[in-house]
N, C-alpha and C positions, 0 to 999 in steps of 0.2 A: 665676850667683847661688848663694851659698854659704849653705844652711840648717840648723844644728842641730837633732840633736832629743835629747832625754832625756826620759825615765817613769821615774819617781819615786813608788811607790805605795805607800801607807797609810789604810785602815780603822782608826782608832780607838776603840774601844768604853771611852768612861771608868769602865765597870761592871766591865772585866775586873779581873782577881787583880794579872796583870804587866805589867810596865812592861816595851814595846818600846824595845829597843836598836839602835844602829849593826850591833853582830854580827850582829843577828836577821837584818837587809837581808841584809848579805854571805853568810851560810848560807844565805840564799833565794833570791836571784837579785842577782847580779852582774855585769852581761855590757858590755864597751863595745867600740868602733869595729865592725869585720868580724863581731866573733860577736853583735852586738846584731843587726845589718843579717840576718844569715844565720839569726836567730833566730823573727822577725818578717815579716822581708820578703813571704813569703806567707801569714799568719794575715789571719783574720777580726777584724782589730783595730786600733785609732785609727792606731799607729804602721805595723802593716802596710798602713793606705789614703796613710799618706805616702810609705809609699817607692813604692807601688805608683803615684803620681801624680806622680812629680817626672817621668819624658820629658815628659808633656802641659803640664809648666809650665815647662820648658826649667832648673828647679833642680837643683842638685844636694845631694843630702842627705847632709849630715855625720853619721853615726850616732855619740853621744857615750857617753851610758850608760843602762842600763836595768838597776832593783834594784828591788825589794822586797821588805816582809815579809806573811809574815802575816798578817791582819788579827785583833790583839788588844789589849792594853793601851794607856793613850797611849804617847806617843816622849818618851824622854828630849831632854829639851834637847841636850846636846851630842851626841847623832846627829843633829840637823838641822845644826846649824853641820858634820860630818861627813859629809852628804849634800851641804851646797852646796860643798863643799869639792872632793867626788868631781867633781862636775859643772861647775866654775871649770876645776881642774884639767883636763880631757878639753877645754874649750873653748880654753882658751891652748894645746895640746899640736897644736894640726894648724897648718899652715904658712898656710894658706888663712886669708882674713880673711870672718868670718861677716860675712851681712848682713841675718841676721834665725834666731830663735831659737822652736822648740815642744815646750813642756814637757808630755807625759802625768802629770797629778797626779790626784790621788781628790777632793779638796777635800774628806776628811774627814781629814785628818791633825790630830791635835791632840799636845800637850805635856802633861807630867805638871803642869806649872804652868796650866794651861788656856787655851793661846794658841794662834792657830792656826798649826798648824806648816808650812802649806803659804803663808801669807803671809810668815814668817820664811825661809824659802826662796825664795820670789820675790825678797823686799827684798836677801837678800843678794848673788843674782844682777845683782840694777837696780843696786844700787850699785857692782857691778864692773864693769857695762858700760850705762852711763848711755844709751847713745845706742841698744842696738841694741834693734830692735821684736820683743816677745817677745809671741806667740801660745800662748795654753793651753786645754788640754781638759780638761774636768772632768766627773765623773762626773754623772748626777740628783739628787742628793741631796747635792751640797756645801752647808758652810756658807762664805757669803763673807763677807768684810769689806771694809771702805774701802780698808785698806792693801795689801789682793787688788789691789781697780779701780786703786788708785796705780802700782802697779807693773806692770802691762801691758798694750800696745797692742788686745788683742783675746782675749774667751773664746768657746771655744764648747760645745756640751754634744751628747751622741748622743740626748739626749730622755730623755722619761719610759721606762719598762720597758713590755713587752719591747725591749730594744736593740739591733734588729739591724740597724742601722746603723753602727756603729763602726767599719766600712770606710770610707764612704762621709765620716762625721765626719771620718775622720785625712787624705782628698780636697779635702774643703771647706777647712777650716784652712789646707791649705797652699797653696790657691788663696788664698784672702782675703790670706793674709800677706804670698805674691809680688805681688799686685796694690796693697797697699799699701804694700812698695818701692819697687814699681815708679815708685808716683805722689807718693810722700814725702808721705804724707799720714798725719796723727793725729789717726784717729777721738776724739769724743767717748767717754769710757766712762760707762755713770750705769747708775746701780743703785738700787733699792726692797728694803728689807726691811721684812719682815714679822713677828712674833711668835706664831711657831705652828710647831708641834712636828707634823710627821708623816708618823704610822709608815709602815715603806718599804711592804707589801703593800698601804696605797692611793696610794703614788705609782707609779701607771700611766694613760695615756694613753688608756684605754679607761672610767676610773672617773670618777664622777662626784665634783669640778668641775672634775679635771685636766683631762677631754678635751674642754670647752667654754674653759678659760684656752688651751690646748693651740693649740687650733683661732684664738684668736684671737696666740695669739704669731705662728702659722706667717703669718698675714696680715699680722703687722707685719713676719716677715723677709722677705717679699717687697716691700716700698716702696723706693721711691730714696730714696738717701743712708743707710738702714740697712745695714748689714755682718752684724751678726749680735743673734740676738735669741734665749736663752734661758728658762727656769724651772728655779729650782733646788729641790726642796721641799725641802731639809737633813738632817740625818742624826739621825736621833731619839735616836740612841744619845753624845751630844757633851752632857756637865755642863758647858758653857762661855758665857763672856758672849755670843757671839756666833754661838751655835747658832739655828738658823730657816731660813727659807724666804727667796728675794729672784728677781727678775728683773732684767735686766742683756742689756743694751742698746749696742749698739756702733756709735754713727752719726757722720754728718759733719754735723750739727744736732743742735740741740735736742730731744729725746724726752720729757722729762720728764713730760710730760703724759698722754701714752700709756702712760707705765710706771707711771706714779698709778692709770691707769683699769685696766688691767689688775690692779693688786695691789689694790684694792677691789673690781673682780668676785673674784676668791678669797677676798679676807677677807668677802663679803659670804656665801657660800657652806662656809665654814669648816665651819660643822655635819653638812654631808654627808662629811667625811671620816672615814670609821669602816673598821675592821676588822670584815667578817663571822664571824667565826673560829667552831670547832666544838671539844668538847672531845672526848677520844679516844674514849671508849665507846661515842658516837654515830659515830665515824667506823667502829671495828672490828666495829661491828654490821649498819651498814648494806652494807660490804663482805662480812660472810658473808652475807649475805641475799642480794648482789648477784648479776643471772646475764646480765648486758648488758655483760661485758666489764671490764679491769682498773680498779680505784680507787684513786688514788694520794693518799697521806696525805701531806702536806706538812708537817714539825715544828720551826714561825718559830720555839720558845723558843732554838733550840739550833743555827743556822746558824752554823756556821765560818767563811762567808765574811765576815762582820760581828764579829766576834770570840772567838763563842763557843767552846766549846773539841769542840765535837765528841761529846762523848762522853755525852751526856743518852741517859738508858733508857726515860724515860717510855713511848713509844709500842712498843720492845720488849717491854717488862713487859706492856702492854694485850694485846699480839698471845700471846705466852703464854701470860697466865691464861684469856684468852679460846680456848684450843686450836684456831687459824685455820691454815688447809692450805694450800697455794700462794703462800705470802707471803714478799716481801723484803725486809730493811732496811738501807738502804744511807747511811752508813757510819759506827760508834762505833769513835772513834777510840782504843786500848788498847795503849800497847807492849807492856806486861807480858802482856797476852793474845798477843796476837801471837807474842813471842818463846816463850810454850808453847810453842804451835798448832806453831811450827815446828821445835821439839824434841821434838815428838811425831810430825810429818812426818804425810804424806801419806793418807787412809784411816786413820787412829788415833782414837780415841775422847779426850777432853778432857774433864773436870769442872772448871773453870774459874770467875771471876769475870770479868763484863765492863764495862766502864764504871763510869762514876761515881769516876775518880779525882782528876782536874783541879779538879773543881767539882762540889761536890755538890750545888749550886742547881739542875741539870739532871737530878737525878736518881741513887740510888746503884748501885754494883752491885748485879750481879744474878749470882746462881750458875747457872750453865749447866751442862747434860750436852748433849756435842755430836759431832757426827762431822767432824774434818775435811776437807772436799771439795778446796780447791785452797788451792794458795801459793803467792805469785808475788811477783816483785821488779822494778824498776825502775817508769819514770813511766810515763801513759798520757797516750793521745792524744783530744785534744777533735775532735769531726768533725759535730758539729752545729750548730744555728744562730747562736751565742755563740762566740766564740772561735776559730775554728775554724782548726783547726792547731796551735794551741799546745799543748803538754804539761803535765801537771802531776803532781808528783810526792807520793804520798801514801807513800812507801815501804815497806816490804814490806807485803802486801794476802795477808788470809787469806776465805774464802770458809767459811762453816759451815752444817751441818745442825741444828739446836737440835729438842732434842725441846721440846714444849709439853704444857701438861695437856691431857687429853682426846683421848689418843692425838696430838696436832695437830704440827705440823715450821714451823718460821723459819726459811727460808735469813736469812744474818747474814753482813753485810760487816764484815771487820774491819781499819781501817788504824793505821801508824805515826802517819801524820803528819796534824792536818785536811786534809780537802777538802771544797769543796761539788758534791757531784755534780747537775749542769746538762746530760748527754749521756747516752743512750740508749749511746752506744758504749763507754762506760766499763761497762757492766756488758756488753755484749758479746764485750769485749778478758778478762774474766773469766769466761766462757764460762757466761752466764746468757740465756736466751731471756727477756725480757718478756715474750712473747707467751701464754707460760705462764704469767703468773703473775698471781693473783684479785687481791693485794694488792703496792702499792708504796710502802715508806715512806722519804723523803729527808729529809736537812736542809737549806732551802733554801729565799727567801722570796718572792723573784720570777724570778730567773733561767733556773727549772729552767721558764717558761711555754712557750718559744720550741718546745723539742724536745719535753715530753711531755704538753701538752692536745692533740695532732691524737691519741694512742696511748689515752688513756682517757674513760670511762665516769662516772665523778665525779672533783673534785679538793675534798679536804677540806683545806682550811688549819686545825690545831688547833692551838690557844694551847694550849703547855704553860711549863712553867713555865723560867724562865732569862734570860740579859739582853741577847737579843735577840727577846723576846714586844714584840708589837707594842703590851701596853698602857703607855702614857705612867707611869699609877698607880702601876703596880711597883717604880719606880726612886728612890731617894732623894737627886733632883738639888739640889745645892749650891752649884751657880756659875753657874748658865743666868740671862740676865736675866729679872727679873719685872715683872711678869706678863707670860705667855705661855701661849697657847692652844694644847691643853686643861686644863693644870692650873690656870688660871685662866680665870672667867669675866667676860667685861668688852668693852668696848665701843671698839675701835680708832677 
């Protein structure tokens, strides 16, 4: 049995400035047949648990393509027609005749026209290959639509956050898929949405009313005749008709009734989804005060991995004025700092501007006097709960000593390129002890949970400002259908 696979991924944030292209993918990850397989094959990740399970399923896996960008603006239209193009292309090119297909997608892909770019991608794949059963995975927080359910035999999701399952997700899939080969059967697919917007820091599995719906999906994916049984809470950051939350259901009967009850226990519970959030003064105060150990500030407005650009100063500026000692901020994205830093070399002193170039909704520069400590090039390695194996490449990475008022010292990560640092090893591979240090500031909204609540003492989520804050209010959405909950109040 001949199984393709391709991942295909896209965060789009309709807030960002630019509009993602086809190049943006190819500059970011390009990789098919042998160097996809060689890529992956042992990561802590959807397509690494596929390869990692086809002996036990007697398949053999067609490794076809793996790209992505970024995660920032929508996608131009004709990059998706571009992307299904890539992946048509790598499907007709092996001799071997597929007998079933698994797509790695984000299900937040959107178009600058506001469509969703991950079901124009499916459709144009079902339309090349009418018959064969295509299996997908999609992130927590897809937004789906009808024309999603139309066009494939089976989804399935790694769950609410923390996600450290995504082994075990890319396992499952590819068992479900061979087994429904095997038996030429087409599940039902049926789906529920819903009209409600929410934000990713309370889509987790532990927050209340996700991990009561949670709990009651995991009891529907255990019944006969169900296949697979999801939650998607949707991607808050999507101005599109079809953004929201749904549940999606993969059986060889009728479920409808079950997926009514379930999307009415959540919509009945709606009001308990909120954001606790702190704002910074309260975080960088209670942090000096602290003596129980590191306190890591977490800064939602300004996560790269959701679009934003990296480079917000807000919680540097706070750590500064506030002259705090043992503290790190990890990572404002700055080439133009950068490319100083490294023509000043090694042990040299810097007066510099940092951040605040991209977008100044995150914050502007800030003039820095600085020493700096290390310069380093190429990608680093993820080795913690999330990912683990893969690389990612922020390129060239400077490491600084920032003076602060009141005699006080920032260590300050400084990269080319975004990244969201989610691993403990990424500031080890830069020759930084956490162990040492009173304060940890990341941009990062839920990801970074897995590797570093066992290491600290408090974890302060602060809403600062940018367009990936988790309040709904901020955003001046244009195309989302209305009413939807929370910008509207009303009675589903």
């Amino acid at each position: 049995m001949q199984i393709g696979l391709a991942r295909i991924r896209h965060r789009s944030n309709s807030f960002a400035l630019s509009a993602t292209t086809l190049d943006d993918f190819q500059a970011s990850e390009l990789l098919t047949g042998d160097a996809f397989q060689a890529c992956y094959e042992h990561t802590g990740t959807e397509p690494g648990g596929v390869f990692q399970c086809s002996d036990s399923t007697g398949a053999t896996i067609v490794p076809l393509l793996a790209t992505s960008a970024l995660a920032g603006g929508p996608v131009m239209p004709d990059a998706i027609d571009g992307l299904a193009r890539l992946v048509l292309e790598q499907v007709t090119s092996p001799p071997e005749q597929l007998d079933g297909l698994i797509l790695d997608l984000s299900g937040a892909m959107t178009t600058t026209d506001a469509r969703s770019g991950d079901e124009l991608l499916l459709r144009r794949i079902r339309e090349s290959f009418p018959e064969l059963p295509i299996a997908v995975i999609f992130d927590h927080c897809a937004n789906l639509t009808d024309g999603i359910i139309d066009s494939v035999e089976l989804i399935e999701s790694a769950g609410l956050v923390p996600q450290q399952d995504q082994c075990e997700t890319g396992q499952r899939t590819l068992k479900s898929l061979v087994a429904l080969v095997q038996n030429g059967t087409r599940p039902q697919m049926q789906i529920e949405r819903l009209p409600l917007i929410t934000p990713l820091p309370a889509q987790r599995a532990t927050s209340a009313p996700f991990d009561a719906v949670n709990q009651t999906i995991d009891e529907l994916r255990q019944q006969p005749d169900v296949i697979s049984a999801s939650l998607f809470a949707g991607y808050p950051y999507t101005d599109a008709p079809h953004a929201g939350a749904s549940i999606v259901v993969a059986a060889t009967d009728n479920r409808k009734e079950q997926i009514n009850e379930i999307a009415q226990q959540l919509w009945s519970r709606r009001r308990e989804i909120y954001v606790e959030g702190s704002n910074v003064e309260e975080a960088v105060h209670f942090a000096m005060a602290n003596r129980e150990g590191m306190v890591l500030i977490s800064d939602l407005g300004d996560n790269p991995d959701d679009g934003a650009p990296g480079d917000g100063t807000t919680v540097l500026w706070a750590l500064m004025d506030l002259g705090v000692r043992n503290a790190t901020v990890g990572a404002i994205v700055d080439e133009q700092a950068v490319d100083a830093c490294f023509r000043a070399g090694e042990d040299s002193r810097v007066e510099i501007p940092v951040g605040g170039r991209r977008d100044t909704r995150h914050g502007y520069p800030i003039d820095i006097r600085a020493k700096v400590v290390t310069l380093r090039e190429g990608s680093l390695t993820l080795n913690g709960p999330l990912n683990h194996g893969r690389q990612i490449d922020p390129g060239r990475t400077v490491v600084l000593d920032v003076e602060a008022r009141h005699e006080g010292h920032v260590e300050l990560i400084l990269t080319e390129k975004p990244v969201q640092i989610t691993d403990t090893s990424i500031f080890e591979q830069l020759g930084i002890d956490l162990s040492e240090r009173a304060i940890v500031s990341i941009k990062s909204a839920n990801d970074y949970l897995p590797a570093f609540a066992p290491l600290t003492s408090r974890i302060f989520e602060v809403i600062t400002p940018g367009i990936t804050t988790p309040d709904p209010a901020f955003f001046a959405f244009q195309q989302i259908t209305r009413p939807i909950y929370p910008l509207d109040e009303f009675e589903g």
